[in-house]
C-alpha positions as CSV (number, residue, x, y, z in Angstrom):
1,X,-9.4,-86.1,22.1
2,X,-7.5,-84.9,19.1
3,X,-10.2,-82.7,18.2
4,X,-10.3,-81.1,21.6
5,X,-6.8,-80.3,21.5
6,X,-7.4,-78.6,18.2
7,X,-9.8,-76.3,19.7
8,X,-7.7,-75.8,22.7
9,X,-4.7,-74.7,20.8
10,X,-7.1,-72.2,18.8
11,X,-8.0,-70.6,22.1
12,X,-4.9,-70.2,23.1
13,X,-3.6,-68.5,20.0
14,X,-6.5,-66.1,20.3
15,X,-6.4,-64.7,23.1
16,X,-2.3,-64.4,22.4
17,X,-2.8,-62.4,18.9
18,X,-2.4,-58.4,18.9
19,X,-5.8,-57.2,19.3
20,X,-7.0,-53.6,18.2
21,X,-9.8,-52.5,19.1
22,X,-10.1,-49.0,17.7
23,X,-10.0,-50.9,13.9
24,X,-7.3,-49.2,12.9
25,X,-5.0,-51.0,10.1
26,X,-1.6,-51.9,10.7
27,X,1.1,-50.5,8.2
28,X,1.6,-47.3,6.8
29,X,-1.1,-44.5,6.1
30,X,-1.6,-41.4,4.0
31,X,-3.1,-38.4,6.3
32,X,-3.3,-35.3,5.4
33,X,-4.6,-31.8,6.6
34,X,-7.4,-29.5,4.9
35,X,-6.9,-25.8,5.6
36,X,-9.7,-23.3,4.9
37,X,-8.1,-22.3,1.8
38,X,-8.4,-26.0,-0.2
39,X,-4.4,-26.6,0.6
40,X,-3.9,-29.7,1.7
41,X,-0.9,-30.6,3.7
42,X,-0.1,-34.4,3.9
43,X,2.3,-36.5,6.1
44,X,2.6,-39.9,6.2
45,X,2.2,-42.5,9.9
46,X,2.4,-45.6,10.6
47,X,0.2,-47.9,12.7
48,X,1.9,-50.7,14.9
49,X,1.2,-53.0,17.5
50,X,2.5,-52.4,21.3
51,X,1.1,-55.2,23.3
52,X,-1.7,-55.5,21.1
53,X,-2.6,-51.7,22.0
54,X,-1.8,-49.6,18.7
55,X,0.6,-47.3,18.0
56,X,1.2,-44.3,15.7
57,X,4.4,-42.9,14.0
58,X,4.7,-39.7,12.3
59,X,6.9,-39.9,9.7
60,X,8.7,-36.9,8.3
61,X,11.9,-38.3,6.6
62,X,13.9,-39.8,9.0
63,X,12.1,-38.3,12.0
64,X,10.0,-40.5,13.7
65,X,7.5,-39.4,16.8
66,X,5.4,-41.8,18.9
67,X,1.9,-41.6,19.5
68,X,0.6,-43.8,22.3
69,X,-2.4,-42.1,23.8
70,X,-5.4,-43.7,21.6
71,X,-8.6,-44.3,23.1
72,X,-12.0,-45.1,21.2
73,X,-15.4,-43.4,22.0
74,X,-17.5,-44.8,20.2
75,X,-17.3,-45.1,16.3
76,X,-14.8,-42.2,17.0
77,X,-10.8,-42.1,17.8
78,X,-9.0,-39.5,19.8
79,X,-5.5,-39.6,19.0
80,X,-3.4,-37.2,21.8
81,X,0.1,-35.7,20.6
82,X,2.5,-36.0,22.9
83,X,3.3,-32.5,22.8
84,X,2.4,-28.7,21.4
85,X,-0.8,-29.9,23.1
86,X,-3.2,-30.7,20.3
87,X,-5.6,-33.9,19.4
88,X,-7.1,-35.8,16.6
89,X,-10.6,-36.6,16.3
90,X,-11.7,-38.8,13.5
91,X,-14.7,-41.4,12.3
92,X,-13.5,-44.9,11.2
93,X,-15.0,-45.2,7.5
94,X,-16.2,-48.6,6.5
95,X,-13.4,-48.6,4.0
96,X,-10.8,-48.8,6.7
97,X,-10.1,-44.9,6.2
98,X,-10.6,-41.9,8.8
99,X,-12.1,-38.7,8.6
100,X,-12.3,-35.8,11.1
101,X,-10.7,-33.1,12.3
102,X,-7.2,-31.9,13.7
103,X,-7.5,-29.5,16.9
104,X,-4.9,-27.2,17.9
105,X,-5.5,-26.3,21.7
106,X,-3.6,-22.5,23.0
107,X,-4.4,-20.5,26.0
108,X,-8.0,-19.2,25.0
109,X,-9.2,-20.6,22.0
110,X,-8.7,-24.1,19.9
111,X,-7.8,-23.8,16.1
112,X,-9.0,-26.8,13.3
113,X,-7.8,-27.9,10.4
114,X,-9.5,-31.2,8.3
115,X,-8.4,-34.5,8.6
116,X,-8.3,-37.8,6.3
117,X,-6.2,-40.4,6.5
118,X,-6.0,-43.3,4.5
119,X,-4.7,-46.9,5.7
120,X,-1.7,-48.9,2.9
121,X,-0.5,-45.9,1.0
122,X,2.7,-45.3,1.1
123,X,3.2,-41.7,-1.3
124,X,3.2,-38.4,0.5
125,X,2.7,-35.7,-1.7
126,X,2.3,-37.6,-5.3
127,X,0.9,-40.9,-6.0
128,X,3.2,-40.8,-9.4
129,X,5.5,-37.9,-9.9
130,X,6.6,-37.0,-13.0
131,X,10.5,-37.7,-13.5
132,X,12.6,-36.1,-11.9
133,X,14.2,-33.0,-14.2
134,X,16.9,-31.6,-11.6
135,X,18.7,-32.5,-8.5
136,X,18.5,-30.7,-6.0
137,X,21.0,-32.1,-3.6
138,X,23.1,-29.4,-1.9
139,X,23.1,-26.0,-0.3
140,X,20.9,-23.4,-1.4
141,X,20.9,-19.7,-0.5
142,X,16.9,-19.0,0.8
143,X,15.1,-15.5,1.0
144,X,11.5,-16.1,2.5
145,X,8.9,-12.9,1.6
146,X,5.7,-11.8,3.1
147,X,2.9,-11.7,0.6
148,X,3.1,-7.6,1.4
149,X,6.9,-8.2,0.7
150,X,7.5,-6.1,4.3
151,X,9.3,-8.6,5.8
152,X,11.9,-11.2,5.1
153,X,14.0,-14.0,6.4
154,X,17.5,-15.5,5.2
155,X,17.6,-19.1,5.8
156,X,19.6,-21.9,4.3
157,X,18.2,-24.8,2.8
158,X,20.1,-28.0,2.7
159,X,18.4,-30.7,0.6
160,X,19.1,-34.6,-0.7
161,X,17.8,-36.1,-3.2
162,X,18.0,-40.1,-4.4
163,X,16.1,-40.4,-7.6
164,X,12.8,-38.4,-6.9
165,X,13.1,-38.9,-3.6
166,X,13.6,-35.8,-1.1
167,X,14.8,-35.2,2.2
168,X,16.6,-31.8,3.9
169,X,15.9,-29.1,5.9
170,X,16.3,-25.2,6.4
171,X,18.1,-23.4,8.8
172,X,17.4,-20.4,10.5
173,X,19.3,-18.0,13.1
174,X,16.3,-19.5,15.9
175,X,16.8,-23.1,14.6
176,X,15.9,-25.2,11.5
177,X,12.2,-26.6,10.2
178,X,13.2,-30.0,11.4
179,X,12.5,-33.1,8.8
180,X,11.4,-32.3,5.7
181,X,10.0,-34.6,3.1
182,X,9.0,-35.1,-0.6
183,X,9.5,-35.2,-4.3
184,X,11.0,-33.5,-7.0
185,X,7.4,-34.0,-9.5
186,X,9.0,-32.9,-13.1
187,X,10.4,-29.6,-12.2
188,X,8.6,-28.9,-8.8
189,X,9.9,-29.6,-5.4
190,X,7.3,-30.4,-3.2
191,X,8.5,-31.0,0.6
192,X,5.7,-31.3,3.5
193,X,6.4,-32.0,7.7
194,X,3.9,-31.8,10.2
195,X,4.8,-32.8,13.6
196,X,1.9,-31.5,16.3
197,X,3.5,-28.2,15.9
198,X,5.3,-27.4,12.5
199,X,2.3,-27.7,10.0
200,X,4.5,-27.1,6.8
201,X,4.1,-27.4,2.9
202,X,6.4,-25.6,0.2
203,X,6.6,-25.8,-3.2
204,X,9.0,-24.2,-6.0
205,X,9.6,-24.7,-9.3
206,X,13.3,-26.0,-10.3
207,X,14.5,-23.2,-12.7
208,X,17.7,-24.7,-14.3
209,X,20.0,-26.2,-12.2
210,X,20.7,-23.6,-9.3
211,X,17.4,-21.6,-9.2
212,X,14.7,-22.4,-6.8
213,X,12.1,-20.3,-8.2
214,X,8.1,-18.8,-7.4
215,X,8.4,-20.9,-4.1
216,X,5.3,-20.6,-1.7
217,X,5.4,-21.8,1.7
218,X,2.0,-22.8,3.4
219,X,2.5,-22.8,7.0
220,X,0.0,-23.5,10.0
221,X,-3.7,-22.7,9.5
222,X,-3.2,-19.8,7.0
223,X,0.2,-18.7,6.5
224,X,1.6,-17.9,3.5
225,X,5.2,-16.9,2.2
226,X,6.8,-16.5,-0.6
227,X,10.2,-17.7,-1.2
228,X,13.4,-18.3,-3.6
229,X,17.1,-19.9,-3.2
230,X,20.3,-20.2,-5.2
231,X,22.5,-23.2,-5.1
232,X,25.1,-21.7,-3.2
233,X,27.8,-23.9,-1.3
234,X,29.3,-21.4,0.3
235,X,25.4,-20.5,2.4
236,X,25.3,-19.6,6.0
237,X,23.8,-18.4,8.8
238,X,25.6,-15.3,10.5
239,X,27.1,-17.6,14.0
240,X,24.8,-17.9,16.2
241,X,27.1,-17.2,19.5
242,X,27.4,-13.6,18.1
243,X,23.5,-12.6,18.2
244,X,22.4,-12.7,21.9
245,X,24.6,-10.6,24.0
246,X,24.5,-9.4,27.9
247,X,24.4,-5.6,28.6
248,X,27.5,-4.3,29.5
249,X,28.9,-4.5,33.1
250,X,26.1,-6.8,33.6
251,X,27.6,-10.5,32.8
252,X,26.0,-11.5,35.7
253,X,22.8,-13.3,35.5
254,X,20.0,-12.8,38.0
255,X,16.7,-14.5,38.7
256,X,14.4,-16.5,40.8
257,X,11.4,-18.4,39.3
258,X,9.4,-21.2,40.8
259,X,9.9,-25.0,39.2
260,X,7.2,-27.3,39.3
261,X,6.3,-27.7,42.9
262,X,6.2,-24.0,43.3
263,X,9.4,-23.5,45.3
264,X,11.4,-20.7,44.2
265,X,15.0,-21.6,42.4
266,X,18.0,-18.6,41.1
267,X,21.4,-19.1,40.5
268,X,22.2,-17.9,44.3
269,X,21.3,-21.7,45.6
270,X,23.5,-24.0,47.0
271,X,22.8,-26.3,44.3
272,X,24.6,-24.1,41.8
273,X,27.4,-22.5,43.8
274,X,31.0,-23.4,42.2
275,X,29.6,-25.0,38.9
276,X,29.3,-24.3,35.5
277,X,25.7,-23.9,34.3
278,X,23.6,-23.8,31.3
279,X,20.7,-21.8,30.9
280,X,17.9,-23.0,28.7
281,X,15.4,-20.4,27.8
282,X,12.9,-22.4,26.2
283,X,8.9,-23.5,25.7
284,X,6.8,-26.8,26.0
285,X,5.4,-25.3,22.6
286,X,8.7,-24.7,20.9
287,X,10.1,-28.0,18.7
288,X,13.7,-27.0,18.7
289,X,13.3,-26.8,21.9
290,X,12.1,-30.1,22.0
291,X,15.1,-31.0,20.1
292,X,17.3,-29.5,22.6
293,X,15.7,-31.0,25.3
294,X,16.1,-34.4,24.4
295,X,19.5,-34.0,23.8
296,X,20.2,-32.4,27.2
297,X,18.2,-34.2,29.1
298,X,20.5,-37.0,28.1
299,X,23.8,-35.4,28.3
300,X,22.5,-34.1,31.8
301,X,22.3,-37.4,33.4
302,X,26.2,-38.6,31.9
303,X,27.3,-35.3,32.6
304,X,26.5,-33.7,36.1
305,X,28.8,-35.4,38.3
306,X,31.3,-33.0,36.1
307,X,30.3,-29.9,38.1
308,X,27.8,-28.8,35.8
309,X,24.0,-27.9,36.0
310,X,21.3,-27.3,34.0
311,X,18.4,-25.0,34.1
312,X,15.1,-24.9,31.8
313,X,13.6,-21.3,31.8
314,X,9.6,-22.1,30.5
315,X,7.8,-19.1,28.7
316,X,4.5,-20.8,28.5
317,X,1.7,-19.3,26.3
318,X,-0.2,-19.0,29.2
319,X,0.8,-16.8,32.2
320,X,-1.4,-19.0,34.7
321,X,0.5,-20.7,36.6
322,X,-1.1,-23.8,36.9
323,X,-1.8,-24.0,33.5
324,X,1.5,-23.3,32.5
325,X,3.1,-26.6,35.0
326,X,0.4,-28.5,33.0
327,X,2.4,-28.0,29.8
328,X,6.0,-28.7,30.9
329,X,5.3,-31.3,33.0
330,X,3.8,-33.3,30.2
331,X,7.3,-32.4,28.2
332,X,9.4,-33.1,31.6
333,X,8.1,-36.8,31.7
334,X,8.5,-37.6,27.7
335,X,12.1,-36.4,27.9
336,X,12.9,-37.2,32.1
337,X,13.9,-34.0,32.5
338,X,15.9,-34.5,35.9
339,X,17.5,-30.8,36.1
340,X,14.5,-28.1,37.2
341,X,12.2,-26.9,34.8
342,X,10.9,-23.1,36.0
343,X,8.0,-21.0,35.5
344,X,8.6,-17.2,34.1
345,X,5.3,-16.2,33.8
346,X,6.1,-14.7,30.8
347,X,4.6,-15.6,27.3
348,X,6.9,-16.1,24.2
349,X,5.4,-13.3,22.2
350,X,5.6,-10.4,25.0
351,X,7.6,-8.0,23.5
352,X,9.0,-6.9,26.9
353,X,9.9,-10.3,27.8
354,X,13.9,-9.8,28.3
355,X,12.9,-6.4,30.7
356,X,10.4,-8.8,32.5
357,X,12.8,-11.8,33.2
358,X,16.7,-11.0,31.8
359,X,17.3,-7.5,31.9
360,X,20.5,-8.5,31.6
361,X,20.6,-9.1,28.0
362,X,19.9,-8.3,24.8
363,X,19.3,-8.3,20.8
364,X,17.4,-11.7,22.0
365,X,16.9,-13.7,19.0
366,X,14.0,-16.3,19.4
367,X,13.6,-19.8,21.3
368,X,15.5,-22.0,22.3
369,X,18.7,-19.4,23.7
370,X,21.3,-21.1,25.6
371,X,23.1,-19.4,28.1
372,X,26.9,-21.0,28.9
373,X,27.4,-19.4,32.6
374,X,31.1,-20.3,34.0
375,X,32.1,-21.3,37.9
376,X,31.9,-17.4,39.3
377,X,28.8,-16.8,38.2
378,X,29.8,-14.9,34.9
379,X,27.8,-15.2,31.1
380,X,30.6,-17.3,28.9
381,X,28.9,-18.1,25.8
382,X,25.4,-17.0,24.6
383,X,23.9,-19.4,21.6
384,X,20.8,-18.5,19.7
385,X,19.1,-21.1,18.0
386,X,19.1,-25.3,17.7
387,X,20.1,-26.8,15.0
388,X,18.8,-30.2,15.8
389,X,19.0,-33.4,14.1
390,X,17.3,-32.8,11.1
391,X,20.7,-30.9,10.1
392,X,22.8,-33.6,9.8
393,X,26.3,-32.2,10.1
394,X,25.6,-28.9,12.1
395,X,23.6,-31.1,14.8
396,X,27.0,-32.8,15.5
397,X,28.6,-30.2,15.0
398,X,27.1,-28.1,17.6
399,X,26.9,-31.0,20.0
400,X,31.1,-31.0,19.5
401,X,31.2,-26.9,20.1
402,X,28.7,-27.6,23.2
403,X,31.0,-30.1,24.7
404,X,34.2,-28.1,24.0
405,X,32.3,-25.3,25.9
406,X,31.7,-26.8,28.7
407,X,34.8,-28.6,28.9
408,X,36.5,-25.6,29.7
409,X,34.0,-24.0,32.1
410,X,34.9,-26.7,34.3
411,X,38.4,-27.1,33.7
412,X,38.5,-30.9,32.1
């Protein structure tokens, strides 16, 4: 009797403990992506249990993103990002370790980088760093130059550092490069992120103690930049409600797009008559706009009893309709988007795309723009840019200068 017991209780825990079927290793994983060039650009993920179904972290500092769509075919795994539309596809190894590919889907064509990832190894960019020979906590000055040196870009890095350890960010006037992570190795920052989206690697050499010199970024499948920075406290970004401006005598916005069921939506409905409204204009493939959304989409839902709406203004990479609902509704459901999402038409890099959808503005800046539009109808405030929070202190403080905004658009 007491032996059947035994075996009775040993059934029951069985069929109770986390099973995964696709063999992949709980705890935390080295991967890392192989461009054609022999850089390698590593990130780090973890693997966890959801009711014995696994699920993936990215980790990128103190960003985290869920992964939850893993299915196995075979001896092979797709792993589905939740957004920027793009999959893994890799071989378990008999070692426990995968190998594969990385596939980046747009409009016409898909784009591959290498994949390896390997399970209970916990470095990112250097299995044993050299000691640490400067801090490089602060603010830095940052001037980012094409290889043919035709074209540049002032940003502001803002870095911390505990030990070797090393966490920040730069900022931009269209928004920030989200979480960055590394080590200072000796005299050589090394930060990496990759996210679905941001496929990032830079590296500079520590030149004294405010000198971030012979910096190369390595961005997406190719890219290439050089770059430099001074510590500089005093850094910053020209403000960002003074870039995007409307035409003048023409403070008036006017549109009408479909949303997601195909019915067309402008500012002349019912729905938005009396209130204050902000305009996102915005992308599925854009990750500050990803930031932005998930903060709106949760101040929208404690915030539009107020008097206030909200309205997302896609510019999808494709300009098929159908296509293009694909895309955002995948982004409305992660975030539950409950103000409408609409269709332009219009992709992000058509040069005419303010003629085509906002003639009234201008000196457009880059994605996400929010548009602050008062009770009558009239453009209040025009923000380029996110700063979202991978930026610390300017996330909050934008999210204080957004509520002060609309606080007086509608009159609390």
């Amino acid at each position: 009797m007491k032996k059947s017991w035994s075996l009775l209780w040993l059934v029951i825990l069985a069929g109770c403990a986390p099973r995964h079927d696709t063999g992949l290793q709980e705890g935390i994983w080295r991967g890392a992506l192989q461009r054609a060039d022999g850089i390698e650009i590593p990130f780090n993920f973890e693997v966890k249990d959801s009711l014995g179904k696994p699920v993936v972290e990215i980790i990128n500092g103190a960003g985290r993103m869920r992964v939850d769509s893993i299915r196995q075919q075979g001896d092979t795994l797709h792993i589905h990002m939740p957004f920027f539309d793009s999959d893994f596809e890799a071989l378990l190894q008999k070692d426990g370790s995968l190998k594969g590919r990385w596939i980046k889907h747009y409009p016409d064509s898909d784009r591959v980088l290498g994949f390896a990832a390997t399970p209970h190894t916990g470095y990112r960019l250097v299995e044993s760093p050299g000691k640490a020979q400067q801090d490089v906590s602060g603010r830095w000055a940052a001037t980012f130059t094409s290889l043919d040196r035709k074209d540049t870009l002032q940003a502001v890095g803002e870095f911390h550092q505990d030990a070797g350890q090393v966490t920040g960010t730069f900022l931009t006037v269209s928004g920030d490069y989200r979480y960055l992570a590394g080590v200072m190795d000796g005299d050589t920052l090394k930060l990496s992120t990759f996210d679905g989206s941001h496929v990032y690697l830079f590296r500079a050499l520590a030149t004294g103690d405010s000198l971030l010199s012979e910096g190369m970024f390595y961005a997406g499948f190719s890219g290439v930049t050089r770059w430099e920075a001074r510590r500089d406290s005093t850094a910053h970004l020209p403000d960002a409600f003074s870039l995007t401006t409307f035409r003048p005598g023409q403070e008036k916005l006017a549109f009408s797009f479909p949303d997601l069921q195909g019915n067309p939506v402008s500012l002349a409905d019912d729905r938005f008559r009396d209130k204050a409204v902000i305009v996102q204009i915005m992308g599925s493939w854009c990750p500050n706009c990803m930031d932005e959304t998930q903060f709106m989409s949760d101040w929208y839902r404690r915030n539009r009893s107020r008097g206030v709406e909200v309205i997302g203004l896609c510019y999808e990479r494709s300009t098929d309709y159908d296509q293009a609902v694909s895309q955002v509704l995948t982004f409305k459901r992660r975030f539950d988007v409950q103000y409408p999402l609409l269709i332009t038409g219009v992709t992000p890099s058509d040069p005419h795309l303010l003629e085509k959808t906002l003639p009234q503005l201008q000196h457009f800046v880059g994605f996400p723009t929010t548009i602050f539009i008062d009770r009558e109808g009239h453009i209040a405030r025009i923000h380029a840019g996110f700063s979202g929070p991978g930026t610390g202190a300017h996330y909050q403080a934008y999210i204080r200068e957004f509520n002060h905004i609309v606080d007086q658009l509608v009159g609390d």
